[in-house]
N, CA, C and O atoms as a GROMACS GRO file, in nm:
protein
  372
    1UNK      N    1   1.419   2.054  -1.497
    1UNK     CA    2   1.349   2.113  -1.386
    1UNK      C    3   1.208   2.054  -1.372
    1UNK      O    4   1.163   2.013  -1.265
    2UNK      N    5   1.152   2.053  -1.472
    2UNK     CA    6   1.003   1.945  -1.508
    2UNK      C    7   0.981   1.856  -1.420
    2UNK      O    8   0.891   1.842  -1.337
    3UNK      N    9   1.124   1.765  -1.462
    3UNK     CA   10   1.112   1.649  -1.438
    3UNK      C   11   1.128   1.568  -1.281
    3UNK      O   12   1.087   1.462  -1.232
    4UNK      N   13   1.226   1.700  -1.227
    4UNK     CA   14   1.246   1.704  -1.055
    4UNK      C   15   1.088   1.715  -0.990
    4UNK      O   16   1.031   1.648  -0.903
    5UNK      N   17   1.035   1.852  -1.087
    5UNK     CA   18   0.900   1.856  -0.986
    5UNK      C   19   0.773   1.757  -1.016
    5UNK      O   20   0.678   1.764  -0.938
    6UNK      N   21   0.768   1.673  -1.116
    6UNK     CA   22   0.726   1.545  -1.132
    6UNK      C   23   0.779   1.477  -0.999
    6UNK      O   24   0.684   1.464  -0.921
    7UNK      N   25   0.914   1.422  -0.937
    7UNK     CA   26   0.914   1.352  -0.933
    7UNK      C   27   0.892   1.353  -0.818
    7UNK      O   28   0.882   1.251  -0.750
    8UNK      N   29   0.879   1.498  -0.764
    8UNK     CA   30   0.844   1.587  -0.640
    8UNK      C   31   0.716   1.517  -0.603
    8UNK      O   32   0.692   1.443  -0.508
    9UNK      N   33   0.629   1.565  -0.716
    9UNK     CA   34   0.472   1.572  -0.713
    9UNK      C   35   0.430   1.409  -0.663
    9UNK      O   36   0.377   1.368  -0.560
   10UNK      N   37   0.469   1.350  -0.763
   10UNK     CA   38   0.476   1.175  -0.735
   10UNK      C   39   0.506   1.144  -0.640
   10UNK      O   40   0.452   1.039  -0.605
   11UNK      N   41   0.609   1.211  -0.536
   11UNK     CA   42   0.604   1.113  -0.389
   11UNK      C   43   0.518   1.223  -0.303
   11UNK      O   44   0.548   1.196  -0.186
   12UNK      N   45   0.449   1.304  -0.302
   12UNK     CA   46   0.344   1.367  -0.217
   12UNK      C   47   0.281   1.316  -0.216
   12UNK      O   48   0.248   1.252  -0.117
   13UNK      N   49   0.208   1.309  -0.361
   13UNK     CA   50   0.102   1.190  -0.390
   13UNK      C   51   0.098   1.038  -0.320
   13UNK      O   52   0.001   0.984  -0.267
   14UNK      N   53   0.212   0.994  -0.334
   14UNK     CA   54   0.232   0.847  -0.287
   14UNK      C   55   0.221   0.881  -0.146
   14UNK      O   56   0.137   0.829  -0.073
   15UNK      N   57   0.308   0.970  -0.105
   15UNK     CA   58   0.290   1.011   0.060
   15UNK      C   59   0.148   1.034   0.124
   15UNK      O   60   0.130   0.981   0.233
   16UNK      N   61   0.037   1.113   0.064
   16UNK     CA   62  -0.102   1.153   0.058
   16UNK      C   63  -0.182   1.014   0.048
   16UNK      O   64  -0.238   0.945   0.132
   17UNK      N   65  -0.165   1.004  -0.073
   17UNK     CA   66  -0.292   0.871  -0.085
   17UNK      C   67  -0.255   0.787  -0.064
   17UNK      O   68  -0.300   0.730   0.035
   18UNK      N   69  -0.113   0.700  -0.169
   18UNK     CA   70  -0.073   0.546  -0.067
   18UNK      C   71  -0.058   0.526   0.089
   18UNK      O   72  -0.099   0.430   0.154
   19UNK      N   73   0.017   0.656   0.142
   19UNK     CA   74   0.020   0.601   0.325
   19UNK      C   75  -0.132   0.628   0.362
   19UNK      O   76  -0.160   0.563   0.463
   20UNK      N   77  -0.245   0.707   0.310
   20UNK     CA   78  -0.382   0.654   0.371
   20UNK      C   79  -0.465   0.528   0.300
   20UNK      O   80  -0.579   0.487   0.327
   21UNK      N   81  -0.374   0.482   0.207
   21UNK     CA   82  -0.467   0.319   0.144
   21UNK      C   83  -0.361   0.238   0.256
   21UNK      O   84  -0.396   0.125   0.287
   22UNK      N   85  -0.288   0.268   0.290
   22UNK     CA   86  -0.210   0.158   0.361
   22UNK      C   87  -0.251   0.161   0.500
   22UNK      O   88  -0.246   0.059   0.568
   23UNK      N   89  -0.302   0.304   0.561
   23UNK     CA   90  -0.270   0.316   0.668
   23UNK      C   91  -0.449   0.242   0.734
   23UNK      O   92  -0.491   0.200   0.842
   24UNK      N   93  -0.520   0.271   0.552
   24UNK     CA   94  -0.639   0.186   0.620
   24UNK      C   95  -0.685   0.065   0.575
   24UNK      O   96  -0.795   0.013   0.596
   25UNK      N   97  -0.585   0.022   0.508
   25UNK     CA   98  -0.585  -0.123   0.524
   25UNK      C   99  -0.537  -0.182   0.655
   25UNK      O  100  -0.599  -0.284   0.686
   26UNK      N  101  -0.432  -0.138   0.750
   26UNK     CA  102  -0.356  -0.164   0.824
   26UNK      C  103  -0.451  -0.187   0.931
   26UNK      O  104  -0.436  -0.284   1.004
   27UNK      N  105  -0.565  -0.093   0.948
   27UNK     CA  106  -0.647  -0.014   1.071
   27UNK      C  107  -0.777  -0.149   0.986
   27UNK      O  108  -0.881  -0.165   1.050
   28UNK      N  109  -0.769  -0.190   0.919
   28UNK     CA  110  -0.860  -0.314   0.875
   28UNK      C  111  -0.843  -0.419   0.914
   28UNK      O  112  -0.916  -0.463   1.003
   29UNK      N  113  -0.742  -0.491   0.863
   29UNK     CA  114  -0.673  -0.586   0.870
   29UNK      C  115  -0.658  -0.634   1.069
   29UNK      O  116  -0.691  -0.740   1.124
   30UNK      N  117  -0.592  -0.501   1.134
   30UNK     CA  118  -0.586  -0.521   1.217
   30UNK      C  119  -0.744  -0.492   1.330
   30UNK      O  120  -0.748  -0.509   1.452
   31UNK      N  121  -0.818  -0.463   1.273
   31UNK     CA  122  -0.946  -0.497   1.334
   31UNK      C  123  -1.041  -0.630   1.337
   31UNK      O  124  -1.137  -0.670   1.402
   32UNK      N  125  -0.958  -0.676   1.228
   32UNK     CA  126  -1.024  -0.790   1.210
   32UNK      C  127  -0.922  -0.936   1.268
   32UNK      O  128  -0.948  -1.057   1.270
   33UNK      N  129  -0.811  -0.862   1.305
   33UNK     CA  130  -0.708  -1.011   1.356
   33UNK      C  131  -0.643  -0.997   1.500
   33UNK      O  132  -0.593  -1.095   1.554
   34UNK      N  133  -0.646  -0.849   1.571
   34UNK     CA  134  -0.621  -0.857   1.674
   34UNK      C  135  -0.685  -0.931   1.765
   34UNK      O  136  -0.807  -0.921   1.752
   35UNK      N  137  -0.637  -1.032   1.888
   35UNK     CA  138  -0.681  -1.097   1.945
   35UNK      C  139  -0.755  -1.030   2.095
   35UNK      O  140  -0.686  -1.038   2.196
   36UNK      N  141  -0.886  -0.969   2.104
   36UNK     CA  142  -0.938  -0.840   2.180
   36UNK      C  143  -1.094  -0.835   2.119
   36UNK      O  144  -1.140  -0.877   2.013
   37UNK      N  145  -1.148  -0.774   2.216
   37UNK     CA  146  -1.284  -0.746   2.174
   37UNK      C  147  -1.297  -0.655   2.086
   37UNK      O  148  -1.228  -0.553   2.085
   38UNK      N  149  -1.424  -0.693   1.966
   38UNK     CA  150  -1.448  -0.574   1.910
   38UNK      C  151  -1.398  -0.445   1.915
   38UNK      O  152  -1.298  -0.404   1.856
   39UNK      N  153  -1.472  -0.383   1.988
   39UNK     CA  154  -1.446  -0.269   2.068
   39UNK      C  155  -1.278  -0.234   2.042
   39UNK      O  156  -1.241  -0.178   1.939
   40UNK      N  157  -1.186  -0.274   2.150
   40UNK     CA  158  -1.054  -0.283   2.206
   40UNK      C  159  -1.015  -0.279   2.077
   40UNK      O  160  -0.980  -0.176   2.021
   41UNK      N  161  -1.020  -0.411   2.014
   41UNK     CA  162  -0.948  -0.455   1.858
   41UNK      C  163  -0.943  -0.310   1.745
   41UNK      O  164  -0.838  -0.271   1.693
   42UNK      N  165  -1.066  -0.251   1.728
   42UNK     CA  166  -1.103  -0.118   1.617
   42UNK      C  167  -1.078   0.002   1.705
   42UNK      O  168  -1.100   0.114   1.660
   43UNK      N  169  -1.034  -0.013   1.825
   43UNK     CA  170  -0.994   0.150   1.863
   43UNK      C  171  -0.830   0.115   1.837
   43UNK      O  172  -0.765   0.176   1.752
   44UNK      N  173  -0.773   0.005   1.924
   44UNK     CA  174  -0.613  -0.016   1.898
   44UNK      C  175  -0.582  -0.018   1.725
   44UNK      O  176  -0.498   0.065   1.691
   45UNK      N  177  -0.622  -0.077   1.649
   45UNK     CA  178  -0.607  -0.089   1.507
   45UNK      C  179  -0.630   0.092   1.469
   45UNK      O  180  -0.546   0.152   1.401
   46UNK      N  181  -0.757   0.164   1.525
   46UNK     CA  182  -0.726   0.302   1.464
   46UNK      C  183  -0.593   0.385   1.519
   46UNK      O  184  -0.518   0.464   1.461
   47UNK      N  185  -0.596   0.347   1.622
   47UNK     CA  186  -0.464   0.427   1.720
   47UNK      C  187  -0.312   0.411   1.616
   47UNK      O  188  -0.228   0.496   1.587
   48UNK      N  189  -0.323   0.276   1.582
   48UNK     CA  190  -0.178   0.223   1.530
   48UNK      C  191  -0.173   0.269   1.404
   48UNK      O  192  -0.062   0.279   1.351
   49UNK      N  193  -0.301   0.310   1.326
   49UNK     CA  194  -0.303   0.330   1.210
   49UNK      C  195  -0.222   0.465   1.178
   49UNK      O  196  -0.158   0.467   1.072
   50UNK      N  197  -0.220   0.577   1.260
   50UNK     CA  198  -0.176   0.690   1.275
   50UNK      C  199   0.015   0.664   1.268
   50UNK      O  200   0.112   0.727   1.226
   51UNK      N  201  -0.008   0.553   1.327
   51UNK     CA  202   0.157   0.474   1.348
   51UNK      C  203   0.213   0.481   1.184
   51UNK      O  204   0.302   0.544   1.127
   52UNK      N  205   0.121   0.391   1.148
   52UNK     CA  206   0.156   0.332   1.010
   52UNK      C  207   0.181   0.442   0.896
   52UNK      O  208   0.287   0.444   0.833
   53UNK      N  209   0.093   0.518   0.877
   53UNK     CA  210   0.059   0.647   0.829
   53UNK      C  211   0.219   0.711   0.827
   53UNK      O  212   0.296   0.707   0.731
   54UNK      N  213   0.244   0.766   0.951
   54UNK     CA  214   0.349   0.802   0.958
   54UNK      C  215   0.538   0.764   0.930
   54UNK      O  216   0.639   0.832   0.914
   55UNK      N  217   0.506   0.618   0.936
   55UNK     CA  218   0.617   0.541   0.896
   55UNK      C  219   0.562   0.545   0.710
   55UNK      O  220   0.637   0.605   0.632
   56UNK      N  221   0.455   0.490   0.665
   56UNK     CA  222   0.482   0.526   0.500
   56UNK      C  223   0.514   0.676   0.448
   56UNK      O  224   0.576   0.702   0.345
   57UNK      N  225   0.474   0.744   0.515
   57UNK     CA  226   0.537   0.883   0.446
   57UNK      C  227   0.707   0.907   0.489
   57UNK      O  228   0.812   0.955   0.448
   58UNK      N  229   0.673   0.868   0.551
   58UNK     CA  230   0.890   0.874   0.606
   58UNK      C  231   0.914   0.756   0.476
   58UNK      O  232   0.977   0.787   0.374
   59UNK      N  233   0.867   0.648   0.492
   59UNK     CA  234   0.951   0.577   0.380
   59UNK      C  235   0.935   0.602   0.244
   59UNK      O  236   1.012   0.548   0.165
   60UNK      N  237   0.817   0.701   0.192
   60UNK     CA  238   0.834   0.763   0.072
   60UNK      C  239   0.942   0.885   0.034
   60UNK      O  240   0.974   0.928  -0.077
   61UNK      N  241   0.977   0.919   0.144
   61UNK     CA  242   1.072   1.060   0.109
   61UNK      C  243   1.214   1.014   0.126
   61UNK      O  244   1.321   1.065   0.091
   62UNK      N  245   1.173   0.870   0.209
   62UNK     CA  246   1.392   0.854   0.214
   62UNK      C  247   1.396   0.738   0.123
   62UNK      O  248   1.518   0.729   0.108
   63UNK      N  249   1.348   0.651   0.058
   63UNK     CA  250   1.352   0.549  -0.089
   63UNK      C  251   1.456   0.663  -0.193
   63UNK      O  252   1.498   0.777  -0.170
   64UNK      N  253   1.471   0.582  -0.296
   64UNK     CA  254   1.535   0.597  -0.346
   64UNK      C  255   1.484   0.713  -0.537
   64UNK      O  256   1.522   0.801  -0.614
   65UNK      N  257   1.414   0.647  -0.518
   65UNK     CA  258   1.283   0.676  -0.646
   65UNK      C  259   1.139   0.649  -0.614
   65UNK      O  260   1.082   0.566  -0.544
   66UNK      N  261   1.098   0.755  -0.695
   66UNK     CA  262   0.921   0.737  -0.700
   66UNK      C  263   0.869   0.621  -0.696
   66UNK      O  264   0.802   0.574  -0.604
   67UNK      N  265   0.898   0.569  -0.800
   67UNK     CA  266   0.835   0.404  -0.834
   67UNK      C  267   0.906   0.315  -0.720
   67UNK      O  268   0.832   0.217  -0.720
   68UNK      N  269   0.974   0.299  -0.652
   68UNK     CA  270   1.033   0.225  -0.538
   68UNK      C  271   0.879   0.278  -0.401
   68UNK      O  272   0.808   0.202  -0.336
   69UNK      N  273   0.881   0.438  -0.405
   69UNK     CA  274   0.792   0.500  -0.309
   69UNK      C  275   0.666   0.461  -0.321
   69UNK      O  276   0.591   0.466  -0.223
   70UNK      N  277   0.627   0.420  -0.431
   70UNK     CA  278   0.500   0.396  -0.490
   70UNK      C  279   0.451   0.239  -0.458
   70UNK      O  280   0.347   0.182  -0.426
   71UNK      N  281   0.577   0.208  -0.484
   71UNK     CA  282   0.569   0.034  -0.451
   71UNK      C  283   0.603  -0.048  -0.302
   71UNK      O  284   0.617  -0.167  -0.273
   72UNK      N  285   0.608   0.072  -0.230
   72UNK     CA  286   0.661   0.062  -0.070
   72UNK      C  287   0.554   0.066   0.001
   72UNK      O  288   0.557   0.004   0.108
   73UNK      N  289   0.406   0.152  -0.043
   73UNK     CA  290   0.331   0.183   0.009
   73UNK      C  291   0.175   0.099  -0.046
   73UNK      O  292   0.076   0.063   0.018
   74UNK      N  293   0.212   0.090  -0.192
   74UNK     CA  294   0.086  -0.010  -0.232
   74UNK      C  295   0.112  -0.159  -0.199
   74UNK      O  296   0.012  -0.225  -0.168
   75UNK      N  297   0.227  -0.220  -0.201
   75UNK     CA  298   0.210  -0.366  -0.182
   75UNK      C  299   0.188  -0.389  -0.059
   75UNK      O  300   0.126  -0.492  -0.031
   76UNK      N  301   0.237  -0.293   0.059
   76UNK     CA  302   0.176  -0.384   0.206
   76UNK      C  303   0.078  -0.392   0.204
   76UNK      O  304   0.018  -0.489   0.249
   77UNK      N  305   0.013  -0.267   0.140
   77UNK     CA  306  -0.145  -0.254   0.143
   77UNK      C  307  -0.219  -0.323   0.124
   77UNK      O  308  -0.316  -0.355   0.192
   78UNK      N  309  -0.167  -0.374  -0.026
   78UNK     CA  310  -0.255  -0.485  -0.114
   78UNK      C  311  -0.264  -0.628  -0.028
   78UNK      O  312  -0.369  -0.692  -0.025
   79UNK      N  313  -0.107  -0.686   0.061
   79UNK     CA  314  -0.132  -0.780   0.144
   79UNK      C  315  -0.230  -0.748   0.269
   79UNK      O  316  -0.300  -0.840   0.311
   80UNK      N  317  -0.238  -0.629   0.326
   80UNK     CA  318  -0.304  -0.627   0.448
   80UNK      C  319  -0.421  -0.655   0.399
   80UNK      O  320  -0.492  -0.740   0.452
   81UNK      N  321  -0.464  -0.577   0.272
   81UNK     CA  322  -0.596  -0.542   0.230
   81UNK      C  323  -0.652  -0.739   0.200
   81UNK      O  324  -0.770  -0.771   0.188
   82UNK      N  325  -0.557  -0.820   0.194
   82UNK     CA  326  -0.574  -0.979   0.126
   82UNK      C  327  -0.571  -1.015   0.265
   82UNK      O  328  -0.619  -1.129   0.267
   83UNK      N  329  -0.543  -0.982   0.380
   83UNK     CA  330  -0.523  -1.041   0.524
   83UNK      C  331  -0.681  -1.017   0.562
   83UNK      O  332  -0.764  -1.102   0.595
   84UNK      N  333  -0.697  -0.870   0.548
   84UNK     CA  334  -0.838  -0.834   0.590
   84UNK      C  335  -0.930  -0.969   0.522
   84UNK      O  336  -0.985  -1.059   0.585
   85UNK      N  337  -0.926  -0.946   0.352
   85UNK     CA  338  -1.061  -1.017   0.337
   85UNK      C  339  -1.020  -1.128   0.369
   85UNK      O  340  -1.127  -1.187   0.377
   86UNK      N  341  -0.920  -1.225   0.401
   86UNK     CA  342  -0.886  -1.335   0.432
   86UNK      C  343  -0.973  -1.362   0.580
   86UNK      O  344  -1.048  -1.459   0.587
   87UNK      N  345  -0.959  -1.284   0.679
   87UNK     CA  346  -1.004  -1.286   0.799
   87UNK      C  347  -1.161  -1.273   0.818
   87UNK      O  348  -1.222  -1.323   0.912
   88UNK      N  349  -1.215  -1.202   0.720
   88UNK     CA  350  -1.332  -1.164   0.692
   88UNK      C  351  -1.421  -1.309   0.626
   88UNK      O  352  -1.524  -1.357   0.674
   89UNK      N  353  -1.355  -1.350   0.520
   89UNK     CA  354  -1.400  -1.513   0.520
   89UNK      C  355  -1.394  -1.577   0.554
   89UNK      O  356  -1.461  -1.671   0.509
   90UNK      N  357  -1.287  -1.603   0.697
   90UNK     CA  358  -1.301  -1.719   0.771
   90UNK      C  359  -1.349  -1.660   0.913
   90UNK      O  360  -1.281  -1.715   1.000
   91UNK      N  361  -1.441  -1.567   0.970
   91UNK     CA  362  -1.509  -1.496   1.037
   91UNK      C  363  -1.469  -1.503   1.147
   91UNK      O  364  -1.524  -1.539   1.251
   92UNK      N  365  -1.311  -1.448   1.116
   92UNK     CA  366  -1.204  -1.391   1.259
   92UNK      C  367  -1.326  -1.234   1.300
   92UNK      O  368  -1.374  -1.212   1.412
   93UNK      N  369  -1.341  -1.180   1.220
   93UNK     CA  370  -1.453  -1.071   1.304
   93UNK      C  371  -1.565  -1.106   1.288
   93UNK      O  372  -1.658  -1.043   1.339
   0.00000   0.00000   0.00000
């Protein structure tokens, strides 16, 4: 019984904090590469972010296991989050 609500607890968590590291990397990334003004670029990137948000918590509850949920939601991140500073050093914003 422990071990269900562990594994419970672990995808809330992943649902909670990974879909908002993802959802603001996403709302980063895409502020800094959409092709649009300032402006346009960081309101559409926040709008979509709500998008994103919502698709990682759906894909944490229908995966298969925690650690699958966990790893669904940190690696896009970690690439968006490598797109952002990528864009950021070659002074796409």
């Amino acid at each position: 019984m422990m071990r269900y609500r562990m594994a419970v607890f672990s995808r809330a968590a992943a649902a909670i904090l990974g879909g908002y590291v993802l959802a603001s990397a996403a709302a980063a990334c895409l502020a800094v590469w959409l092709p649009m003004g300032r402006a346009d670029a960081v309101t559409t990137a926040e709008m979509l972010s709500f998008v994103v948000y919502t698709c990682g918590v759906i894909w944490v509850f229908a995966t298969c296991t925690a650690w699958r949920a966990w790893a669904g939601v940190l690696v896009p991140a970690a690439v968006l989050g490598g797109l952002f500073l990528a864009g950021r050093m070659l002074g796409a914003a």
